[in-house]
C-alpha positions in Angstrom: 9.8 136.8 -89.0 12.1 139.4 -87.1 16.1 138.3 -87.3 17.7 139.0 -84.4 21.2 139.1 -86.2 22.4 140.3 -89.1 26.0 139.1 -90.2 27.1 140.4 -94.0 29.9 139.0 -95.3 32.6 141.4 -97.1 35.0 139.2 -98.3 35.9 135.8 -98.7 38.3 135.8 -94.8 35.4 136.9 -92.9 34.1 133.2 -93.2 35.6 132.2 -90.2 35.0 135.2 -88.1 31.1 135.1 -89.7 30.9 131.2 -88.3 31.9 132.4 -84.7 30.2 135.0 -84.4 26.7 132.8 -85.4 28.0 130.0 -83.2 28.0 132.9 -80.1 24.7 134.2 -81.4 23.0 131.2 -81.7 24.5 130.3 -78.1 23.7 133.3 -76.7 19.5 131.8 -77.2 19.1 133.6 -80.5 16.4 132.1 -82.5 17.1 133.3 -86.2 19.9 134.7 -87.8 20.8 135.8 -91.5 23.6 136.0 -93.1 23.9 138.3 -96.3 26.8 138.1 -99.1 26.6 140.0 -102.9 29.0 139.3 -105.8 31.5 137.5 -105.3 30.5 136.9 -101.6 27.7 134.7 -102.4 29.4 131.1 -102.6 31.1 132.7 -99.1 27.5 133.2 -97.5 26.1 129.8 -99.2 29.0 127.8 -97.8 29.0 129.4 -94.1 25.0 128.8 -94.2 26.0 124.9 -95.0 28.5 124.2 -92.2 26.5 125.6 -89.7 23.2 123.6 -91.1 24.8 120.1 -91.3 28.5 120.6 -88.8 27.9 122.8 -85.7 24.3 123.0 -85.2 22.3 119.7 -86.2 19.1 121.6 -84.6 19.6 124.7 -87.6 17.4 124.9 -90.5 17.6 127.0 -93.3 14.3 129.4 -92.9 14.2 131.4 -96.1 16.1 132.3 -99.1 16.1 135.6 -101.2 17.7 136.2 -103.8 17.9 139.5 -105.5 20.4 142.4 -107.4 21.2 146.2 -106.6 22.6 148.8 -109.0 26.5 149.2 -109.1 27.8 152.2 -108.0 31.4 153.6 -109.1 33.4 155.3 -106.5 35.8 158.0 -107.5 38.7 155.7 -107.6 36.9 153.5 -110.7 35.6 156.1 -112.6 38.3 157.9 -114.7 38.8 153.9 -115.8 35.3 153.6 -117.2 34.6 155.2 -120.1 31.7 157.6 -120.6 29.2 155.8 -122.3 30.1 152.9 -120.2 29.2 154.7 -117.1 25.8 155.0 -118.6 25.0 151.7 -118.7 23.1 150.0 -115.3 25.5 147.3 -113.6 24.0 145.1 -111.3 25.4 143.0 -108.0 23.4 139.7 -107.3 22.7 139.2 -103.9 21.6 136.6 -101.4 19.9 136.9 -97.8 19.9 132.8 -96.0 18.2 132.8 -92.9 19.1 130.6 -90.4 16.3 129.6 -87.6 17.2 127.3 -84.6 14.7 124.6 -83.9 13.2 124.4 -80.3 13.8 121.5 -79.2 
Protein backbone atom coordinates (compact mmCIF):
# COMPACT_ATOMS: atom_id res chain seq x y z
CA UNK A 1 0.00 0.00 0.00
CA UNK A 2 1.40 3.40 -1.40
CA UNK A 3 0.74 6.48 1.22
CA UNK A 4 -0.14 9.34 -0.30
CA UNK A 5 1.06 11.55 2.66
CA UNK A 6 3.59 11.60 4.87
CA UNK A 7 3.31 13.84 8.09
CA UNK A 8 6.38 13.39 10.77
CA UNK A 9 6.04 14.92 13.77
CA UNK A 10 9.13 16.94 15.41
CA UNK A 11 7.95 17.92 18.50
CA UNK A 12 5.27 17.77 20.79
CA UNK A 13 3.42 21.59 19.22
CA UNK A 14 3.20 20.20 15.79
CA UNK A 15 0.18 18.10 17.08
CA UNK A 16 -2.21 20.50 16.19
CA UNK A 17 -0.74 21.68 12.93
CA UNK A 18 -0.15 17.51 12.15
CA UNK A 19 -4.24 17.09 12.86
CA UNK A 20 -4.97 19.84 10.18
CA UNK A 21 -2.99 19.19 7.86
CA UNK A 22 -4.55 15.18 7.86
CA UNK A 23 -8.03 16.65 8.24
CA UNK A 24 -7.08 18.77 4.67
CA UNK A 25 -5.48 15.61 3.31
CA UNK A 26 -7.98 13.37 4.04
CA UNK A 27 -10.55 16.02 2.67
CA UNK A 28 -8.72 16.63 -0.17
CA UNK A 29 -9.88 12.51 -1.28
CA UNK A 30 -6.69 11.06 0.06
CA UNK A 31 -7.00 7.52 0.84
CA UNK A 32 -4.09 6.73 3.28
CA UNK A 33 -1.92 8.68 5.20
CA UNK A 34 0.94 8.07 7.85
CA UNK A 35 2.06 9.73 10.39
CA UNK A 36 5.72 9.08 11.80
CA UNK A 37 7.11 10.27 15.33
CA UNK A 38 10.67 8.87 17.17
CA UNK A 39 11.66 9.42 20.85
CA UNK A 40 9.97 11.32 22.58
CA UNK A 41 7.54 12.08 19.60
CA UNK A 42 5.89 8.75 19.81
CA UNK A 43 3.07 9.31 22.53
CA UNK A 44 2.68 12.78 20.05
CA UNK A 45 2.17 10.47 16.85
CA UNK A 46 0.04 7.71 18.91
CA UNK A 47 -2.27 10.38 20.31
CA UNK A 48 -2.82 12.45 16.90
CA UNK A 49 -3.42 8.85 15.23
CA UNK A 50 -6.36 8.41 18.10
CA UNK A 51 -8.33 11.65 17.71
CA UNK A 52 -8.44 11.33 14.22
CA UNK A 53 -9.58 7.44 14.50
CA UNK A 54 -12.42 7.94 17.08
CA UNK A 55 -13.16 12.30 16.90
CA UNK A 56 -12.86 13.81 13.29
CA UNK A 57 -13.13 10.94 11.01
CA UNK A 58 -15.44 7.97 12.29
CA UNK A 59 -14.78 6.36 8.59
CA UNK A 60 -10.56 6.20 9.56
CA UNK A 61 -9.06 3.05 10.51
CA UNK A 62 -5.75 2.43 11.69
CA UNK A 63 -4.09 0.28 8.58
CA UNK A 64 -0.73 -0.76 9.84
CA UNK A 65 1.74 -0.22 12.62
CA UNK A 66 5.60 -0.43 12.61
CA UNK A 67 7.53 -0.13 15.04
CA UNK A 68 11.20 0.06 14.85
CA UNK A 69 14.81 2.02 16.18
CA UNK A 70 17.68 3.94 14.24
CA UNK A 71 21.22 4.70 15.50
CA UNK A 72 21.73 8.12 17.35
CA UNK A 73 23.79 10.39 15.79
CA UNK A 74 25.73 13.36 17.76
CA UNK A 75 25.91 16.64 16.10
CA UNK A 76 28.86 18.81 16.81
CA UNK A 77 27.03 20.77 19.51
CA UNK A 78 26.65 17.31 21.79
CA UNK A 79 29.85 15.94 21.29
CA UNK A 80 32.52 17.71 23.37
CA UNK A 81 29.77 16.72 26.24
CA UNK A 82 30.06 12.92 25.67
CA UNK A 83 32.88 11.40 26.65
CA UNK A 84 35.14 9.29 24.45
CA UNK A 85 34.32 5.94 25.29
CA UNK A 86 30.79 6.93 25.54
CA UNK A 87 30.75 7.99 21.96
CA UNK A 88 31.58 4.50 21.18
CA UNK A 89 28.82 3.00 22.39
CA UNK A 90 25.51 2.48 19.72
CA UNK A 91 22.40 4.75 20.98
CA UNK A 92 19.25 3.95 19.50
CA UNK A 93 15.85 6.22 18.85
CA UNK A 94 12.59 4.03 18.81
CA UNK A 95 10.39 4.89 16.25
CA UNK A 96 6.85 4.43 15.12
CA UNK A 97 5.09 4.66 11.44
CA UNK A 98 0.68 4.55 12.06
CA UNK A 99 -0.95 4.45 8.92
CA UNK A 100 -4.12 5.86 8.61
CA UNK A 101 -6.51 4.56 5.64
CA UNK A 102 -10.01 6.12 4.96
CA UNK A 103 -12.80 3.62 4.43
CA UNK A 104 -14.87 3.93 1.19
CA UNK A 105 -17.99 4.27 2.00
Amino acid sequence: MVNDTTLIIKNRSDKDRTIKDAIFAFSGGTKSLMIKGEGDEISTAVEVAEILKHRMYPGVEIANISLGSRPYYYDNRQAYRVKKKDKQKKDLISKIEITLSKSIQ
